[in-house]
C-alpha positions as CSV (number, residue, x, y, z in Angstrom):
1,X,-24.9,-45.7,30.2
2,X,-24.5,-43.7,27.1
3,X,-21.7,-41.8,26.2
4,X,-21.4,-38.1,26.1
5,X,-21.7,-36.3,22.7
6,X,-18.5,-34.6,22.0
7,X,-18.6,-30.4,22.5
8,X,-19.6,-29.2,19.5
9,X,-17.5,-26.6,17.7
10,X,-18.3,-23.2,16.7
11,X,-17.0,-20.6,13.9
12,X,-14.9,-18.3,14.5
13,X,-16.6,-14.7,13.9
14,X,-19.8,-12.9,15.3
15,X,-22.0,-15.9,14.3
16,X,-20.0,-18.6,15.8
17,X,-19.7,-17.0,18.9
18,X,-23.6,-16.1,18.9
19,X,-24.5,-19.8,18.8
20,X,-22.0,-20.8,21.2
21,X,-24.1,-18.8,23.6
22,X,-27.2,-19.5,22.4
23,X,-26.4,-23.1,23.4
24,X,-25.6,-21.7,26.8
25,X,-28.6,-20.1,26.8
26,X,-30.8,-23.0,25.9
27,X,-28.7,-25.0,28.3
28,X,-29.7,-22.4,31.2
29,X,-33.3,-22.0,29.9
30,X,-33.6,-25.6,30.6
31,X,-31.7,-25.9,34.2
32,X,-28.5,-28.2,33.0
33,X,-26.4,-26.3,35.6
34,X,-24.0,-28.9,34.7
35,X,-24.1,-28.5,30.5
36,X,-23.2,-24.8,31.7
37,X,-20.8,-25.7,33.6
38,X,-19.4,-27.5,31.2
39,X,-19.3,-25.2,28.2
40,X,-17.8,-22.1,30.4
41,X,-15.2,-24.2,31.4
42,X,-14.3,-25.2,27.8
43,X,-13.8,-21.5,27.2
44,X,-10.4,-21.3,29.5
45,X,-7.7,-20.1,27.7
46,X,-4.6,-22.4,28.3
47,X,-1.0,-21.4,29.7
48,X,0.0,-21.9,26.0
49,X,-2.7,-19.5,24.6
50,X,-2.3,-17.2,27.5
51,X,1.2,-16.7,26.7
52,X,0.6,-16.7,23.0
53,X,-2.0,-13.4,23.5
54,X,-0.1,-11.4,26.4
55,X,3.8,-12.6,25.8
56,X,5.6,-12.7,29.0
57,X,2.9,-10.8,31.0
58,X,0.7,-14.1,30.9
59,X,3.0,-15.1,34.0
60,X,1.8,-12.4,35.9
61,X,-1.7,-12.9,34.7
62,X,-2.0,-16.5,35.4
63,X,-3.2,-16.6,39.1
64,X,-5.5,-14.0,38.9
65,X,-7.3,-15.3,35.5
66,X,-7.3,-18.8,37.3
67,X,-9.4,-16.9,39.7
68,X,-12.1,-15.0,37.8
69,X,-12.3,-18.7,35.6
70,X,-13.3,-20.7,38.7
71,X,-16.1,-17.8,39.2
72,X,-17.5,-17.3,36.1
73,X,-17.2,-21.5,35.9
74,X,-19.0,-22.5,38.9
75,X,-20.9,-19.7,40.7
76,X,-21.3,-17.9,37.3
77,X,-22.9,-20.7,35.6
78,X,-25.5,-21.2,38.3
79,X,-25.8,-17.3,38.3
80,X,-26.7,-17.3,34.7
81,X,-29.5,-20.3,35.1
82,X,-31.1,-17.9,37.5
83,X,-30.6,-15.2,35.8
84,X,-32.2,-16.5,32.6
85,X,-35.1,-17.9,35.0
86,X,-35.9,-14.3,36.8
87,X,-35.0,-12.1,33.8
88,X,-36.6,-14.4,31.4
89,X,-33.4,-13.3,29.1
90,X,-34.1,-14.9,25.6
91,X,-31.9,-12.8,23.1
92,X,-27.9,-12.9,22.3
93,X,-25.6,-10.1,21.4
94,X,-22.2,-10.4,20.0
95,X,-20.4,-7.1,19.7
96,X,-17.0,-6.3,17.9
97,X,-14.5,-4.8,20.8
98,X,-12.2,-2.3,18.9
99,X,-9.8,-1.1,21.6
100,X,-8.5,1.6,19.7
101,X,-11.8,4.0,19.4
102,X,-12.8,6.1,22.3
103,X,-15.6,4.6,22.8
104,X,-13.8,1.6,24.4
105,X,-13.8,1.2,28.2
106,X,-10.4,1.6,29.6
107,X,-10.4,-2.4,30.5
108,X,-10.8,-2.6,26.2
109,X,-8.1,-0.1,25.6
110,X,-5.4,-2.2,28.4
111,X,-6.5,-5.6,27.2
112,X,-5.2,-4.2,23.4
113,X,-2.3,-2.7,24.3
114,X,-1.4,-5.6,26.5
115,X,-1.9,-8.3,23.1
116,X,1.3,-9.2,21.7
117,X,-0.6,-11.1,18.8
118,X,-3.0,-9.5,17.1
119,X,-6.6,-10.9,17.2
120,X,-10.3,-9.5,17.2
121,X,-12.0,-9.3,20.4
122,X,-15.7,-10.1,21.4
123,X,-18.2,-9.0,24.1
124,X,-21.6,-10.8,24.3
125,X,-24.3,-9.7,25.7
126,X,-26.8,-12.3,27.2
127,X,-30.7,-10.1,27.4
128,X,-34.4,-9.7,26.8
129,X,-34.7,-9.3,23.4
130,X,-37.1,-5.6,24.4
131,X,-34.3,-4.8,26.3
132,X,-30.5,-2.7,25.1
133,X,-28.8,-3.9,28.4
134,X,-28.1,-7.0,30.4
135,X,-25.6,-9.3,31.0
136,X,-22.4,-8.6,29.5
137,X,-19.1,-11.4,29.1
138,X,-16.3,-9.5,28.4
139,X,-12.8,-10.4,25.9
140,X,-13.8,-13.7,24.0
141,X,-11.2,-14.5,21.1
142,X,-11.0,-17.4,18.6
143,X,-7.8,-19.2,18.7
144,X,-6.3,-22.5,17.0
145,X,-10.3,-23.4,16.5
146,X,-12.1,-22.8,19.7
147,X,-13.7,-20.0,21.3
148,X,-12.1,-18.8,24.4
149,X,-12.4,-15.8,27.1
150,X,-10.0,-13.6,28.8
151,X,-12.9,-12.8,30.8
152,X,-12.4,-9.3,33.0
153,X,-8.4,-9.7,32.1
154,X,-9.1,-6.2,31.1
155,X,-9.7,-5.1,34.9
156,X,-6.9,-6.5,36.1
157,X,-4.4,-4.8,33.2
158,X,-6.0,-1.4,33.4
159,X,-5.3,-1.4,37.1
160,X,-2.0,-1.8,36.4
161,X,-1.6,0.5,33.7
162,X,-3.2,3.2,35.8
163,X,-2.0,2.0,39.1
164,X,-2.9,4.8,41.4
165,X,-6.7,4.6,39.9
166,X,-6.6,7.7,38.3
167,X,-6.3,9.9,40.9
């Protein structure tokens, strides 16, 4: 039996994060449900880093972020095999979140104003390279050398900033 290859590491930046998914990508092109498996799940963000980004809110944020991760690890990765399958998606999008323009989505704007350490955010978008639109992944941050996602953080923070949904 030979013995896995170690995960490989990315840069931090809009390339770095690019080829991270492009792996996934290749990885869902060719049906190893399990590789993706694997590399969404290396993209948790810990208690420590949780804590580190959001300060004491992480506390708050822990159970429901446990939840969206065990989604987007399990039925999301086999999601995204068939997605890549159907849509024949072939083409990567890394895009710069910048919470303080209007343009950002109220879910950018919360996950900002929630940061107690500054960092740069990232959306991807996974599509057919004809096509603007297609799968998006929301709040991916480089920290301490690894890439890692706050995933839709952002949902649950503008709900509570904005509690009675706007109306």
């Amino acid at each position: 039996m030979t013995e896995a290859a170690p995960p490989r590491q990315y840069a931090s930046g809009p390339d770095g994060l690019k080829s991270l998914f492009g792996d996934l990508l290749e990885s869902a092109r060719k049906d190893e449900r399990n590789d993706v498996h694997d590399q969404l799940a290396r993209l948790w963000l810990t208690d420590a880093e949780l804590a580190e980004l959001f300060g004491p809110e992480a506390a708050s944020l822990k159970r429901p972020y446990k939840s969206m991760m065990e989604t987007l690890t399990n039925r999301g990765g086999v999601e995204l095999v068939a997605q890549v399958y159907e849509r024949k998606l072939d083409d990567i999008e890394v895009v710069k979140v910048d919470g303080s323009l209007t343009s950002a989505t109220p879910e950018e704007r919360a996950v900002y104003k929630a940061l107690k350490t500054p960092v740069e955010i990232y959306a991807v978008r996974v599509k057919r390279k004809a096509d603007a639109r297609g799968l998006r992944y929301d709040f991916f941050v480089y920290l301490h050398g690894s890439w890692r996602t706050g995933n839709q953080l952002g949902k649950v923070l503008a709900a509570r900033s904005n509690p009675d949904g706007g109306h």
